[in-house]
C-alpha positions in Angstrom: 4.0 -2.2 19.9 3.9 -2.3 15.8 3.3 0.5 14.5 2.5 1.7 10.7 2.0 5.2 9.5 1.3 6.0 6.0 1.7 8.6 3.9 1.8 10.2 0.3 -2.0 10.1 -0.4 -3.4 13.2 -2.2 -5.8 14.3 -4.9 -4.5 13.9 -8.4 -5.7 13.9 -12.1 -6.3 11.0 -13.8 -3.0 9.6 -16.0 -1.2 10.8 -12.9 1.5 9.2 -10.1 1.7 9.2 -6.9 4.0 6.8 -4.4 2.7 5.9 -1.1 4.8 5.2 1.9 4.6 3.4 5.2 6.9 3.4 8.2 6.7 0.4 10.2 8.1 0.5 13.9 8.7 -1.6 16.8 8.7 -5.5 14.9 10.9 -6.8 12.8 10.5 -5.8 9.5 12.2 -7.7 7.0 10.5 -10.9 8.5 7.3 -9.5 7.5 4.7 -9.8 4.6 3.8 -6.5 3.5 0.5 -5.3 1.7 -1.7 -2.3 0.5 -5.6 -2.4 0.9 -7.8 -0.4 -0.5 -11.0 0.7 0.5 -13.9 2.5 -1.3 -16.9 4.0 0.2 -19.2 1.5 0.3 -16.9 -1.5 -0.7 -15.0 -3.9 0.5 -11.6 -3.4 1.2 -9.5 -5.6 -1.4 -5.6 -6.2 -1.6 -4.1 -4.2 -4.3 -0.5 -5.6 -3.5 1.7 -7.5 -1.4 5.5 -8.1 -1.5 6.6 -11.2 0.8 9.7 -10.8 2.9 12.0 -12.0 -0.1 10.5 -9.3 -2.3 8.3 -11.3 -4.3 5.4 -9.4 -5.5 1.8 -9.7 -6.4 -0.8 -7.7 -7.7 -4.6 -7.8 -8.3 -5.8 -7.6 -12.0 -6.9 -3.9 -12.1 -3.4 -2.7 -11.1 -1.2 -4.9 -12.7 1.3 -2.9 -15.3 0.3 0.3 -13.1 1.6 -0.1 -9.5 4.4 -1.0 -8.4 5.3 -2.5 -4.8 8.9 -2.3 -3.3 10.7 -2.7 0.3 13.4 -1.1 2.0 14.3 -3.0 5.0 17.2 -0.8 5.7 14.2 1.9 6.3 11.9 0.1 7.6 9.4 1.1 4.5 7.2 0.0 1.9 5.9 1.9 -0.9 3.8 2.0 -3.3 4.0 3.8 -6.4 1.5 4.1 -8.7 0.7 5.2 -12.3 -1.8 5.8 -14.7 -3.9 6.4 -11.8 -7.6 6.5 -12.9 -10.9 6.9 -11.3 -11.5 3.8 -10.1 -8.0 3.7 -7.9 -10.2 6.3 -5.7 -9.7 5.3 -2.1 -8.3 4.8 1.5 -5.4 3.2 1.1 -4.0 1.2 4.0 -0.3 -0.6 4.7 -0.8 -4.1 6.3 2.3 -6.2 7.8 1.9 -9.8 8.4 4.1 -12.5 10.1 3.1 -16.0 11.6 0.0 -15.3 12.9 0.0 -11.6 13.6 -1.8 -9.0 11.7 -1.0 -4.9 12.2 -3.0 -2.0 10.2 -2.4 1.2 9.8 -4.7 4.2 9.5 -4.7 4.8 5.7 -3.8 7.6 3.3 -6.7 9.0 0.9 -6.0 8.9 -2.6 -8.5 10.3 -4.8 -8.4 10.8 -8.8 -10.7 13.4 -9.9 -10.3 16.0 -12.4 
């Protein structure tokens, strides 16, 4: 059974960082493409980032120059680190792990930028 737990969400002012983790367990990780969602209340979720299993990365728009996706497949981990975090980033943020055509989620971590 795969597994992801993340972590590392939190409340923060805007300008600041935070980097977001997630464990995967029980696949094989460094065969797998790697993402982080995020969610809104009342949106739809939308890819913020993905790094493929040769650690290519990708970004949408609003993030690019901000965030920054990485892998550790010695630790079974991705993370996300983010900065400049602003309003908008607001959100449930969830690790997704793709390979052929299997899909695992996990449960999210809330990040929220307020003052």
């Amino acid at each position: 059974q795969v597994q992801l737990v993340e972590s590392g969400g939190d409340l923060v002012q805007p300008g600041g960082s935070l980097r977001l983790s997630c464990v995967v367990s029980g696949g094989a990780f460094r065969l797998y493409t790697l993402a982080w969602y995020r969610q809104a209340p009342g949106e739809q979720r939308e890819m913020v980032a993905r790094i493929t299993r040769d650690g290519s990365p990708t970004y949408v728009g609003s993030v690019e120059g901000r965030f920054t996706i990485s892998r550790d497949n010695a630790k079974n981990t991705v993370y996300l680190q983010m900065d400049n975090l602003e309003a908008e980033d607001t959100g449930m943020y969830l690790c997704r792990a793709d390979f052929a055509s299997q899909t695992f989620w996990g449960q999210g971590t809330q990040v929220t930028v307020s003052l």
